[in-house]
N, C-alpha and C positions, 0 to 999 in steps of 0.2 A: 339466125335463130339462136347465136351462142352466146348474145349480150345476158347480163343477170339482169333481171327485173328492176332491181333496186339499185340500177347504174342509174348516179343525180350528176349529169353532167349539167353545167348551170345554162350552156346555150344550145340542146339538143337541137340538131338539123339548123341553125341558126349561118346565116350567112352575113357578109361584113359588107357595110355599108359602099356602095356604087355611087361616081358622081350622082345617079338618077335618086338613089335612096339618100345620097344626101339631101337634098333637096327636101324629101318627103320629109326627113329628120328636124327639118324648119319647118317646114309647113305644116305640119302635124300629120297625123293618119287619118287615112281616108275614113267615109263613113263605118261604120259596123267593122270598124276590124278592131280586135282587140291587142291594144300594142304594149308591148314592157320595153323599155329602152336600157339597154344594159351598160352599163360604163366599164370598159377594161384600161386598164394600165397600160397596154402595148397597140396598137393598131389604133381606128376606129370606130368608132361604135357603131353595137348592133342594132339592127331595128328587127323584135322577134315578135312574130304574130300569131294565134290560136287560130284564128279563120283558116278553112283551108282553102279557101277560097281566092284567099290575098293576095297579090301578085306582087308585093314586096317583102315577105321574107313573111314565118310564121313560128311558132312555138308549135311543133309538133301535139298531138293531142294522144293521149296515152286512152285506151279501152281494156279492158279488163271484160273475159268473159269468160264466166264460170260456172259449175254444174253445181245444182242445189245438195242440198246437208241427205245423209241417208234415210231413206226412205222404211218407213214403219213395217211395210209388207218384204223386209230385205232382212229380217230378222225371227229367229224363231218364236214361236208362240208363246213360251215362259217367261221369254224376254221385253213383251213387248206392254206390260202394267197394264196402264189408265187406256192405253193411245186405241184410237178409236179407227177401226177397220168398215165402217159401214159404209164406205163409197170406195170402193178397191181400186180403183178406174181413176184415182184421183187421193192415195194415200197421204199423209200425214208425216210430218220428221220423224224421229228416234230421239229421244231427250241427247243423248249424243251426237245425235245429228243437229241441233240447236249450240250443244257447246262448242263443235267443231264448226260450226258458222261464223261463232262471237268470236275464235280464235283466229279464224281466217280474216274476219274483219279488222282485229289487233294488227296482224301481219301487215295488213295493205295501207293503215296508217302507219304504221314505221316505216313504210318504202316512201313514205313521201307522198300517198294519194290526196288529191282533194278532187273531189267528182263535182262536177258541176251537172250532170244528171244522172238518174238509175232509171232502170227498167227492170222488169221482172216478166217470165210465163206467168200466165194467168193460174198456174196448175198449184196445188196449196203448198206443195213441199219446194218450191220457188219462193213464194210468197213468204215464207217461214223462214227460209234460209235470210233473203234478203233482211226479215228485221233481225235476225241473230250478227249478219254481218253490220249493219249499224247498229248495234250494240256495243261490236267491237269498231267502229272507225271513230264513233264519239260524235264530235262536230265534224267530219270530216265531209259532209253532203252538204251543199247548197241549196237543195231545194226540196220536193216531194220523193218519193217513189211513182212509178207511172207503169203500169201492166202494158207490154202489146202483144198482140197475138202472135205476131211473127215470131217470139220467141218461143212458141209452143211446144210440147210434145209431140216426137211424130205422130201424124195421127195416121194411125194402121191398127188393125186387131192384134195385130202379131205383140205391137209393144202395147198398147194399152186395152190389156186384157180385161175379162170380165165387164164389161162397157155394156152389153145387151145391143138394143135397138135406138138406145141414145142417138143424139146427132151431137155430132162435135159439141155444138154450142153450149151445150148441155153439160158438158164436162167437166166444168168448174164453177165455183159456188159464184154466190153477186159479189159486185163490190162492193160494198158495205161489209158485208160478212167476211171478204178477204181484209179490210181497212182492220176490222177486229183483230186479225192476224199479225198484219203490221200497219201500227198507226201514223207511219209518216205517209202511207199509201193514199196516193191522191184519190179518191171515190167519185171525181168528176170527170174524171178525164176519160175521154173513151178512144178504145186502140184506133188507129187509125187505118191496120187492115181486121178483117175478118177473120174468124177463124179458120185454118183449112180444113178440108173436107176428107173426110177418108177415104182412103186408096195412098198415101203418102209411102213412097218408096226412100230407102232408107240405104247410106253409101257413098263413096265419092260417085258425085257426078247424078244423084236423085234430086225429087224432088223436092225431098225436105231440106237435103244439101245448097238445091240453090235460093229455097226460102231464108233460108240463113245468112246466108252471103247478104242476099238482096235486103233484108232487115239490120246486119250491122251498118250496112254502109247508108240507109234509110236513115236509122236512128244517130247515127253520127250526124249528118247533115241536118236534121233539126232539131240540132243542139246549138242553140246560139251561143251561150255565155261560154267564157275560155273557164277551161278546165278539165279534167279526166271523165271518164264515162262506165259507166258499171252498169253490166249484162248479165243477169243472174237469170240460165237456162236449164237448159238437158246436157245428158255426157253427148249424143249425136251431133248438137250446137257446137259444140266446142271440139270436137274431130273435124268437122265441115268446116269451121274457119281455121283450123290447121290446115288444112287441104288447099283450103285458098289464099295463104300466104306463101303455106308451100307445097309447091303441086305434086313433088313427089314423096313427101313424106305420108306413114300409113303409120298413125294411132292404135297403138294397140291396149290401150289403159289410159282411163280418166277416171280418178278415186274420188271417192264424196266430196263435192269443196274443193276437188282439184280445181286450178285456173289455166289461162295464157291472158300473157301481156302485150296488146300490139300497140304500135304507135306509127302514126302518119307519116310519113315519106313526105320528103319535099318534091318538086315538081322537074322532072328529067330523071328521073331514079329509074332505078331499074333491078329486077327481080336477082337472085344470088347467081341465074347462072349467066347473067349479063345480058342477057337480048328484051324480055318483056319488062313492059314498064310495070310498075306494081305499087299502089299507093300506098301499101303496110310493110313493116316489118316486123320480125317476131321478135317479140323482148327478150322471153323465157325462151331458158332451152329446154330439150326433152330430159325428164325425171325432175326437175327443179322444182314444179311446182305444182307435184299431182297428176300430171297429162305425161303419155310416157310413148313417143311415136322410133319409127326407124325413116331413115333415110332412104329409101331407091336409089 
């Protein structure tokens, strides 16, 4: 976890062409794998693939996931104008929470991002965040925005307070009315889990911990096209996949807009302290970029 985010090595995790991959090098690549053929000066050429699936070499795929802009009810009352507090259960940005969005979206096109999908929580200060960061990435998205659940808020009383007798479902506006929010948001697409249900325990090692895991590594693999991936969640999302890249590191700070950078592991990897296999690695280190964890 000590690489900088914005290390552009040109053949990350990239390995060097085997009689076997020669071969593939003439023949072309298999079906669905997406291939860039690199040409070096010294050696053989690379064959580097996005799929992670490919069993000839791949282009590591870079995810990005990040805690939404600051939230309205995170501020005192003089400060907070126009911004409108009538779903508490489900607050609204901070106009500084919008500009610190668009700033952080600048950021992640100067590292070099180009996402080939986004997701957002369905919760509106998600939603908000995400069009503030495409505001700043510019064209740097390929495609829609897409809400899933699994990126949700915990859902517990404890954190989403004032809720009443609501049921989860309940706790965020329609699609269309979030598309209002941000207009790359696709308004068709429907998550493809549910919401979760309250009682969510909250931690390494709960249940919202392993809804999180179970949703990056979901939403990674139905990401067909090669390219980066953008997960615009909670600060609890973004400690849980600290947690599961490294199992003994303990988060103790995720600031508005903080992020982490993970990227795909190639296949025989193994985790930092050399025995488990681990298919991520961590880009960012701790304080670099907003999320600020200790070691064990």
């Amino acid at each position: 976890g000590g690489g900088r985010a914005h290390s552009t090595s040109n053949e990350p995790g990239s390995t060097t062409a085997t009689p076997d991959s020669a071969t593939a090098l003439q023949s072309g690549p298999p079906p669905h794998c997406h291939v860039q053929f690199v040409s070096r000066t010294k050696g053989a050429p690379t064959m580097l693939c996005s799929n992670a699936a490919c069993s000839i070499g791949r282009l590591p795929r870079r995810v990005v996931v990040i805690r939404h802009g600051q939230r309205l009810d995170d501020v005192p009352e003089h400060e907070r104008g126009n911004g409108d507090l009538s779903r508490p259960f489900d607050p609204p940005l901070t106009e500084q929470g919008c500009r610190k969005a668009c700033e952080v979206g600048q950021r992640l096109a100067k590292m070099g991002f180009t996402f080939a999908a986004a997701y957002t929580s369905p919760f509106l200060r998600c939603v908000q965040t995400t069009h503030g960061l495409l505001e700043g990435l510019g064209q740097q998205l390929q495609g829609k925005v897409r809400v899933d659940n699994g990126l949700s808020e915990v859902c517990s009383h404890i954190v989403i307070k004032d809720a009443g007798n609501r049921s989860t479902s309940d706790l965020t506006l329609s699609l269309p009315e979030l598309k209002e929010q941000c207009p790359r948001l696709d308004a068709q697409h429907v998550s493809a889990v549910s919401m979760p249900q309250w009682g969510e325990t909250r931690g390494y090692g709960s249940t919202s911990a392993e809804r999180y895991e179970a949703t990056v590594h979901r939403l990674n693999s139905a990401t067909r096209a090669p390219g980066d991936l953008l997960l615009v969640t909670h600060g609890d999302a973004v400690s849980a996949v600290v947690s599961m890249v490294a199992p003994k590191a303990m988060v103790f700070n995720c600031d508005y807009c903080g992020f982490i950078v993970l990227t795909e592991t190639v296949d025989g990897s193994r985790g930092k302290d050399g025995s488990l296999f681990q298919p991520w690695k961590l880009e960012t280190g701790t304080g670099e970029t907003g999320v600020d964890w200790l070691q064990q």
